[in-house]
C-alpha positions as CSV (number, residue, x, y, z in Angstrom):
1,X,-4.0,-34.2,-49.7
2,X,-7.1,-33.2,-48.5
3,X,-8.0,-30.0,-48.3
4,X,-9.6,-28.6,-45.1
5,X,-9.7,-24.6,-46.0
6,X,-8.0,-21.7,-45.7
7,X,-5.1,-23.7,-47.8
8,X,-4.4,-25.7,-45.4
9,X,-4.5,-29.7,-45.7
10,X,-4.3,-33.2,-44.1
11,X,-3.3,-36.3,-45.3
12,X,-6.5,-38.2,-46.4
13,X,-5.2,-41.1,-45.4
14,X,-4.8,-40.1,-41.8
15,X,-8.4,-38.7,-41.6
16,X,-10.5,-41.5,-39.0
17,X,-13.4,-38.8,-38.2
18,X,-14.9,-35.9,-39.1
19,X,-17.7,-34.9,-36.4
20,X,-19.5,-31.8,-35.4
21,X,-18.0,-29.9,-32.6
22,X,-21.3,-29.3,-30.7
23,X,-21.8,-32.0,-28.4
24,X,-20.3,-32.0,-24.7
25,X,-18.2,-35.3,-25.3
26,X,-16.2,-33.5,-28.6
27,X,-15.6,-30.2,-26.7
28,X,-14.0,-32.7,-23.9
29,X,-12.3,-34.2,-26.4
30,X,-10.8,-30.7,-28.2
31,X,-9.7,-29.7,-24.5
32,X,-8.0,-32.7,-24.1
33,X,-5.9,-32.2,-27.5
34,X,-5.4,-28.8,-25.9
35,X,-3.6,-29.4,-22.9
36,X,-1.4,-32.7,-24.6
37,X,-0.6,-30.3,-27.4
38,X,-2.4,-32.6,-30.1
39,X,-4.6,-29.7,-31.3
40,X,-4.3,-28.0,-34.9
41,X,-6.7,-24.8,-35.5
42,X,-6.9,-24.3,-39.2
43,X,-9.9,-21.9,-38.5
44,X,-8.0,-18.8,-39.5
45,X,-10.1,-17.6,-36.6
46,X,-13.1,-18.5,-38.2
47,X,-16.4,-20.4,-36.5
48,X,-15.3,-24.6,-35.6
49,X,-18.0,-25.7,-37.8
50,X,-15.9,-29.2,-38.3
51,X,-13.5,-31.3,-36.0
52,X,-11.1,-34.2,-38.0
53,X,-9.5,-36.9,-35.9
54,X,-6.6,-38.5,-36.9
55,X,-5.0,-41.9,-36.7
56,X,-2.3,-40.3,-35.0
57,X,-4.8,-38.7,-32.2
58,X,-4.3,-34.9,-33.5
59,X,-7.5,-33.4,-33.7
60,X,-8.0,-31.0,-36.5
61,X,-10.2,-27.5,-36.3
62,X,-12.0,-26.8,-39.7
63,X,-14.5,-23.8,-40.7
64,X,-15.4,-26.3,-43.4
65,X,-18.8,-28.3,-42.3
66,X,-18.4,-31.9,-41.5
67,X,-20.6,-32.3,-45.3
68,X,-17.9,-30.7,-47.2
69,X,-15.0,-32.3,-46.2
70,X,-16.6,-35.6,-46.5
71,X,-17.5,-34.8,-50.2
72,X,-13.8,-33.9,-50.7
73,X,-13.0,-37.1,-49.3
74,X,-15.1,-38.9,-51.7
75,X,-13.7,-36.9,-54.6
76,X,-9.9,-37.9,-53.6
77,X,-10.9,-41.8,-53.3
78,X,-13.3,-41.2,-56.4
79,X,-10.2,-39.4,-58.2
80,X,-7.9,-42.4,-57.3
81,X,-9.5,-45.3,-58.2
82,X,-9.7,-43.5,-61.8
83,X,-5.9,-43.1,-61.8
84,X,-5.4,-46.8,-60.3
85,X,-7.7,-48.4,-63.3
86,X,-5.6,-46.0,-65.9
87,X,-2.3,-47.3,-64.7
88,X,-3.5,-51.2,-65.3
């Protein structure tokens, strides 16, 4: 599990994206997941400093930046492939 802040967590495996929500074309985007009910806030009412797509088109609101999930990210995979060579 991946964890996005404010204790609350995604799937790893269902992260595609992690983008910055300034740009025109990702606030489109966010409205979109809006009105088809496809949007998750884990903000705690906090500044949208990240936005995580999904394989299963939710989009995901984080106050964590874009960097710091990513390095999360690489820790899981990094934390896996330790516990895939110990099992062998």
């Amino acid at each position: 599990m991946l964890s996005i802040g404010y204790r609350n967590y995604v799937l790893c495996e269902r992260v595609v994206a992690v983008i910055t929500p300034e740009s025109r074309p990702v606030k489109s985007l966010i409205s979109r997941a809006r009105e088809n009910g496809k949007l998750i806030d884990a903000t705690m009412g906090k500044k949208t400093k990240s936005v995580i797509i999904t394989n299963s088109d939710h989009i995901v609101l984080s106050a964590n930046t874009p960097e710091t999930i990513a390095h999360r990210v690489r820790e899981l995979k990094d934390k896996s492939l330790v516990n895939n060579t110990k099992a062998e």
